[in-house]
N, C-alpha and C positions, 0 to 999 in steps of 0.2 A: 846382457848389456853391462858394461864394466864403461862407463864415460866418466867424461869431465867436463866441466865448463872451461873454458880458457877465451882471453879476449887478448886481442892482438897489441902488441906494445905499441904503445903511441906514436906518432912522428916516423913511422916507418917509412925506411924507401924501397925495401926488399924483402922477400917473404924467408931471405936467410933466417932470420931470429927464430924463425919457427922450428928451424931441424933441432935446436936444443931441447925445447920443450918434448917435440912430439918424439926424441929418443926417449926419454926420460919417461913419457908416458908407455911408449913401450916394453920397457925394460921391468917395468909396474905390473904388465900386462891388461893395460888399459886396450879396450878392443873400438872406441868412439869419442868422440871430442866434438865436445855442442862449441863449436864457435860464433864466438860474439857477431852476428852477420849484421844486426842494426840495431845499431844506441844510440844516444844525442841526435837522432833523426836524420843520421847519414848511412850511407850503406857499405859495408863491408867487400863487395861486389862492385861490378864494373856501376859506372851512372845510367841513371834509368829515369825509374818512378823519387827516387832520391838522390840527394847529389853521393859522390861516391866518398868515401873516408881517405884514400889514398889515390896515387894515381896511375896506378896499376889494377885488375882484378886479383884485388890479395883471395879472395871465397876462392876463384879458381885456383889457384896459386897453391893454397892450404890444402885443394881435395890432390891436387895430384899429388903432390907432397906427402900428405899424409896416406895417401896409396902406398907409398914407398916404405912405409911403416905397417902394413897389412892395418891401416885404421881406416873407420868410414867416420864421414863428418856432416853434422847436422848445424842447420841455421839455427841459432838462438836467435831471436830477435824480442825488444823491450816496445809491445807493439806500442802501447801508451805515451811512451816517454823521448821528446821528440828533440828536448833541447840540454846542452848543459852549457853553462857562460855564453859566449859567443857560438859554439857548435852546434849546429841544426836549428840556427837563428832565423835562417831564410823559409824555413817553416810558416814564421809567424809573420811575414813582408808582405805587403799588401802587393797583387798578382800585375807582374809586368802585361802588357797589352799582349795578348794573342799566346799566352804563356797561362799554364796554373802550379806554381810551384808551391803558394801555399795562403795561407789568411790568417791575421789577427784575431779574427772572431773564434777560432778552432779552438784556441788556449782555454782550458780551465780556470773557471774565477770564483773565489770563496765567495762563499756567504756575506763576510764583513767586505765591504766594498774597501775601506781603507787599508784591507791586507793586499800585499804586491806579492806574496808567495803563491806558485805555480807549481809545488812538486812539494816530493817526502823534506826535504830541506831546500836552502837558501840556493839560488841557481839551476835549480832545474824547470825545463819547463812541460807539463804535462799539456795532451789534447785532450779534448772531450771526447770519447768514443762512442758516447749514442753518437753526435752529428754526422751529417751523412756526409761533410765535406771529405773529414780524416778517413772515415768510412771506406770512401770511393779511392783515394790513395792507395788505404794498406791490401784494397783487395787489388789492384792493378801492379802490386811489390810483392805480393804472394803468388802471384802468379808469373812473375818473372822467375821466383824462387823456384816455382815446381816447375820450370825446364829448364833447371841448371844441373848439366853432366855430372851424376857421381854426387850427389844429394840424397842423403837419405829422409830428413824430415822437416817440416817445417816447425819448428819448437819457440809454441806464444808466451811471452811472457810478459809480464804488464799490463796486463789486458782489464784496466781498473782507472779506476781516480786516485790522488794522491793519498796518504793515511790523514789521520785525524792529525791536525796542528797541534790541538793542545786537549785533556783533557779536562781542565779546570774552568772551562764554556757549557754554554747550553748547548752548543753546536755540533751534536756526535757525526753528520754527516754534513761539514762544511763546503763538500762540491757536488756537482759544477750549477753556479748559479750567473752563466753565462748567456747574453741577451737572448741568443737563438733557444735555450732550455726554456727560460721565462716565455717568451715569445710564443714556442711551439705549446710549452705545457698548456698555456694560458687560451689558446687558441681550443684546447680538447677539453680543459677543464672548467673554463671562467674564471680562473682565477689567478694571480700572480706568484709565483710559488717563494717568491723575497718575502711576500707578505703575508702567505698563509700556508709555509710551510718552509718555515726557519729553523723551528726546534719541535721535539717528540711534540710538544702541546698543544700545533695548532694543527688547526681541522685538517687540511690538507698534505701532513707529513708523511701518512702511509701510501698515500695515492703518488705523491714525487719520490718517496722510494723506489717504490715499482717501478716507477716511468724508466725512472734512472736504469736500474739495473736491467730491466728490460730490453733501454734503446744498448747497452753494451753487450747484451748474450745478443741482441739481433749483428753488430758488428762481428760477434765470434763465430755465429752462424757463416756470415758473409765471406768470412775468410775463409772458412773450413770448404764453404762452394765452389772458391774460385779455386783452393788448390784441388778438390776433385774432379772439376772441371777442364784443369788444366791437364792433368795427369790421376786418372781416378785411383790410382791404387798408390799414392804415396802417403805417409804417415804426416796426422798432424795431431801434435802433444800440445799440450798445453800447461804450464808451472805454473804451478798453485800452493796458499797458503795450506797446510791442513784443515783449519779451522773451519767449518762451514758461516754461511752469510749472514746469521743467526746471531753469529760471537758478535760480542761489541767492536772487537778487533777491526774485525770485517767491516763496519758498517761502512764505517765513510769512503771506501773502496767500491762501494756497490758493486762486487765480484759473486755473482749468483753459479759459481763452477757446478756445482752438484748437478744444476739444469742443463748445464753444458754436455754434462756427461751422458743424465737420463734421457736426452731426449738426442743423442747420438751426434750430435757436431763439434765431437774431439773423437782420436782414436784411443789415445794413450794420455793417463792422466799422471802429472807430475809432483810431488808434493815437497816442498822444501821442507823437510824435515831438521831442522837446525835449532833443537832443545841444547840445550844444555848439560841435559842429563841424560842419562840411558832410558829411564822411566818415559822423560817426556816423549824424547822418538818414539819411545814402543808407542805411548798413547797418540801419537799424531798418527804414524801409520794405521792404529786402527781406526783410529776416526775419518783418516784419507779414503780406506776401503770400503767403509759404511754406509760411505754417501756419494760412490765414485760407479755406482751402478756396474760395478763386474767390469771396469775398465780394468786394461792392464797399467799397472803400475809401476814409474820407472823414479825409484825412492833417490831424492835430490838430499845428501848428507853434506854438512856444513866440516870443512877439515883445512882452516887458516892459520894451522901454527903457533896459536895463541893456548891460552889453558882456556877457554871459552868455550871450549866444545870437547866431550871425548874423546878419547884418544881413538886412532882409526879401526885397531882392531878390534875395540869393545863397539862400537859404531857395527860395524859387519857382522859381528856376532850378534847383534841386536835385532839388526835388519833380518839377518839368516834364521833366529829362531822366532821369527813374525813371519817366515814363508817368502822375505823378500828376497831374489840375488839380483835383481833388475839396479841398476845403484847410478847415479851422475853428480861424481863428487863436486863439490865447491871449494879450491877451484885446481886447475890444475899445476899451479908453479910450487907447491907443496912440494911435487912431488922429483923436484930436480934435486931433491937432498935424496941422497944413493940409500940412506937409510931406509927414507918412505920407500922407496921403489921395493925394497927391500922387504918391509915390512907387510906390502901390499900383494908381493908374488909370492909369498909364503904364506898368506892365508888363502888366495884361493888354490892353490897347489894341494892344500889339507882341504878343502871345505869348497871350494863350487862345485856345486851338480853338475859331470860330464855330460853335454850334449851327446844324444846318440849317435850322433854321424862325427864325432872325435875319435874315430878309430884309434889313434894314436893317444888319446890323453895327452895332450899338449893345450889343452883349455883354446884350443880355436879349429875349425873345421876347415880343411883348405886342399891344395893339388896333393897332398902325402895319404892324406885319406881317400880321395879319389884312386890312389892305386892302389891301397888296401885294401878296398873293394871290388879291384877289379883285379884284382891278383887272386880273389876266391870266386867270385862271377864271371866267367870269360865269352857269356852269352849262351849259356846250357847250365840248364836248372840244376843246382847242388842241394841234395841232402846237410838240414844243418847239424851243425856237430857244435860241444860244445865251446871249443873254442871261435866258431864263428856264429852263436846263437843271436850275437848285438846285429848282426847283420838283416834277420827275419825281423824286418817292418811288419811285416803283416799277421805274424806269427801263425804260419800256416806248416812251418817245417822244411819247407824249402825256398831256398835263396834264388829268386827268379830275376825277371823284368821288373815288374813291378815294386820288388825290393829297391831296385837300383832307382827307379823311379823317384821313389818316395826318397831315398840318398839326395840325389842329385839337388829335388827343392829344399831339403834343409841346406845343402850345399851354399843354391841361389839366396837363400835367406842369410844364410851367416856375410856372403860377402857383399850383397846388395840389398840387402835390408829387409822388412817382413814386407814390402810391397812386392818383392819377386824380382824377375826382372825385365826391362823394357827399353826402347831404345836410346834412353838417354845412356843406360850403362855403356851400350857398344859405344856412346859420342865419348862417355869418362874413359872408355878402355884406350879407345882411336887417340886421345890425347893423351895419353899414358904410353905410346907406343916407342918401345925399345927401351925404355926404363928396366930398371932391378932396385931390388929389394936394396933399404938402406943398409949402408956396411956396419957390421960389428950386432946386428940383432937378429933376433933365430928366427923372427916371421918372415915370412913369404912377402913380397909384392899382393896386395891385393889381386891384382890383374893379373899376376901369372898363376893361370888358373890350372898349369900342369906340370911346374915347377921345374922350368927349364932355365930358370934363372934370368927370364927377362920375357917385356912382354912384346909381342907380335904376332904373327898370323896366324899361330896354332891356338893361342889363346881366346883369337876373333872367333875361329871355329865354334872351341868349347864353346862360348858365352853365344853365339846363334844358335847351334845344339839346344841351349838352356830355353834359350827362347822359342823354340822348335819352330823357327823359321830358315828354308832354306839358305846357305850363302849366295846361293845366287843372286840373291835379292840386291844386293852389291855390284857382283863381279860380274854378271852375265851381262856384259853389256850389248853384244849382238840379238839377246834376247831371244836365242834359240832355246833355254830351257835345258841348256848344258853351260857349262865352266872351264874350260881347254882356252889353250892357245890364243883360238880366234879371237876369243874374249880382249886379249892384250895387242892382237892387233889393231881390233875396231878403235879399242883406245890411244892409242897411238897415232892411227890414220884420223880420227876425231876425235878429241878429247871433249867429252862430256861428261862425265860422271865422272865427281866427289867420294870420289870409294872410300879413302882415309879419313873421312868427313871433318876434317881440317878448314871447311868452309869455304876455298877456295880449287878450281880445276887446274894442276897442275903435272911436273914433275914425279911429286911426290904419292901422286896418284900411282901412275905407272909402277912404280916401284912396290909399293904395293899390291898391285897384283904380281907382280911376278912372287913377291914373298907367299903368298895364297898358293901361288900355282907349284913352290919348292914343298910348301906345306903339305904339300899330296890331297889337295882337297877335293880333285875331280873323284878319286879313291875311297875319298869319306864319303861324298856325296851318294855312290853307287852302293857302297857296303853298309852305308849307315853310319852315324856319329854315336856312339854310348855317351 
């Protein structure tokens, strides 16, 4: 994992501004880009469960885009944080007739009733994430998430109450003391928690702790259901401070992550490691790991250009003699100065651990390696030798099927994520179709998965191959249980099937199959697909 955070330029009308960045990130050898998908409580994505940021699908717009950079792109979203100035105000409007866009009552409210602040500073506005209103939202926006084509993760972040306002109070955890908290607490406890559990002193402080942190791990639960639900085998991260709930830090956050971890509803845990120093990272990543239950770890490094933070290669060096390379820099417009690019593909060039299916050493796994492998595998088992010993997965001595096997899913992982692959990819591929690789950089297209320099029907193949589901599942449409000709007649003389899965029965259907049928697929079909 070599990512970045990046958030979309504001006042956008076209997803142009993005080719700058994501060369840039390329050129770095940045291989993922967590995009900003929802802040200020709008979405980055088409309107849905939230109004939309733009008024285009920029989320879409980004993954194909970034295909075209061999990048995969992950939803960042700030689940907590709903509002900023006037943006994602409708949040907080009491709900039109026959409409649930959002409620007043959702908003987080300090302790001191005379305070108007709703967020880590002035203009933001936070929800309460026990309440089961925000609750019910962000699970029905996760789950839009996870069937969106060519997504690899859903990446929570915010998932908390505002920081502490001030520490010169009694107040270490000043939220949410909002009617529905009082009301619900008060209903299971007898008591008012404004009144008896204000500050550490009074009787009822440890019991509205819990409550708190409680009702928020049940909303991360919640989320983490719907996106399994949706699609069980896609990743869901979550960003996190290092520090556990313990620190003073933490408290007024009530972020109880550690439970998030141990009791399995995160995949991958993310830690903003943003010291100052080399020491502090090293000690946040161990304290991330300690209490991160054997999660994998995808180490979030702070690199804004400022002297605030390490310079990037003692950062990596840091990260790399902690056991880390998993890394998701902060953020990514660093990295349009030719320098960092610079400085960034010369350290992993010396120092990342080659993945075994990089036959080439080129630090990414793609269609070049697939014919490395099958330029020594031609489907008759080989004695290995030592220049092909990287190839013995199973280290048995000889280079079989099952060697190619085990190739193929680090293959499917490198370009479709640790969830493998399923058919939203073939919907990312299908909209990707006839694309090539962006001009002037040495990656591949994502999607062309056999480096013919552009993606379409042989590509489709490969990625059902991956999926080991016949093509016909598509193109047969007579439904003989063969792939020929007849196939493009039935569609013709009736057009029913969406084979391009462009969502609509058309033209461009047609056309597609005949690309299938030049692809020689009835041929794969009969001899088998490697």
């Amino acid at each position: 994992m070599r990512g970045v955070k990046l958030r979309p330029p504001d006042n956008l009308t076209g997803p142009a501004s993005l080719d700058e960045s994501l060369r840039a990130c390329a050129n770095a050898g940045i291989t993922d880009v967590f995009l900003e998908t929802f802040y200020w409580g709008v979405s980055t994505g088409k309107a849905g469960t939230f109004n939309a940021r733009f008024n285009f699908d920029y989320l879409a717009a980004a993954i194909r885009m970034s295909a075209g950079y061999g990048i995969r792109v992950h939803a960042w979203c700030q689940m907590g944080y709903w509002q900023y100035q006037s943006v994602g105000a409708y949040n907080f409007t009491i709900n039109p007739p026959g409409q649930s866009l959002g409620d007043p009552a959702w908003k987080v409210v300090h302790v001191n009733p005379a305070t108007t602040l709703t967020g880590d500073v002035a203009d933001q506005g936070f929800v309460n994430l026990a309440h089961p209103g925000p609750r019910a939202k962000l699970v029905s926006y996760v789950a839009e998430l996870a069937r969106v084509p060519g997504l690899c993760t859903v990446f929570a972040d915010y998932c908390r109450f505002p920081t502490d306002d001030t520490t010169a109070d009694a107040y270490p955890g000043p939220w949410s003391y909002d009617a529905w908290s009082r009301t619900t607490f008060q209903s299971i406890y007898g008591s008012d928690p404004l009144l008896t559990a204000a500050t550490p002193g009074q009787s009822r402080w440890n019991t509205f702790v819990s409550w708190r942190r409680d009702g928020i791990t049940q909303t991360v639960g919640a989320l983490y259901q719907s996106v399994k639900t949706t699609n069980p085998t896609m990743t869901f991260a979550i960003d996190v401070p290092p520090s556990p709930p313990t620190n003073a830090a933490q408290l007024a956050k009530m972020q109880d992550w550690p439970t998030w971890a141990s009791t399995g509803i995160c995949d991958v845990v993310s830690p903003m490691c943003y010291s100052s120093t080399l020491s502090g990272i090293a000690s946040e990543i161990a304290t991330t790991r300690t209490h991160a239950a054997g999660k994998p770890l995808w180490v979030a490094l702070a690199l804004t250009g400022s002297s605030a933070h390490p310079d990037l290669t003692s950062q990596l060096n840091t990260a790399l003699t902690n056991n880390v390379e998993d890394i998701a820099i902060f953020k990514s417009d660093v990295f349009l100065a030719p320098a960092r690019q610079a400085e960034l593909s010369s350290w992993l060039t010396a120092n990342a651990t080659r993945q075994r299916g990089d036959l080439n050493s080129d630090l990414v796994i793609d269609a070049r390696d697939w014919a490395a492998f099958a330029a020594v595998y031609t489907g008759t088992p080989v004695a290995v030798t030592p220049a092909s010993a990287r190839l013995d997965y199973d280290a048995n001595a000889v280079i079989n099927e099952n060697d190619f096997v085990a190739f193929k899913a680090e293959f499917a992982r490198w370009h479709f994520g640790e969830d493998g692959v399923d058919p939203r990819d073939l919907d990312a591929l299908m909209a990707c179709w006839g694309d090539s690789a962006a001009p002037g950089v040495a990656t591949l297209h994502l999607y062309d998965l056999n480096a013919d320099g552009i993606v379409n029907a042989k590509d489709s193949l490969i990625l059902l191959s991956l999926m080991r589901i016949a093509p016909s599942m598509d193109a047969d449409i007579n439904a003989d249980a063969r792939y020929d000709i007849e196939d493009l007649y039935a569609h013709i003389r009736t057009p029913t099937r969406d084979v391009n899965r462009d969502r609509a029965v058309n033209a461009a259907d047609a056309a597609s199959l005949t690309s299938l049928l030049r692809a020689g697929e009835a041929t794969l079909m009969s001899t088998g697909q490697r």
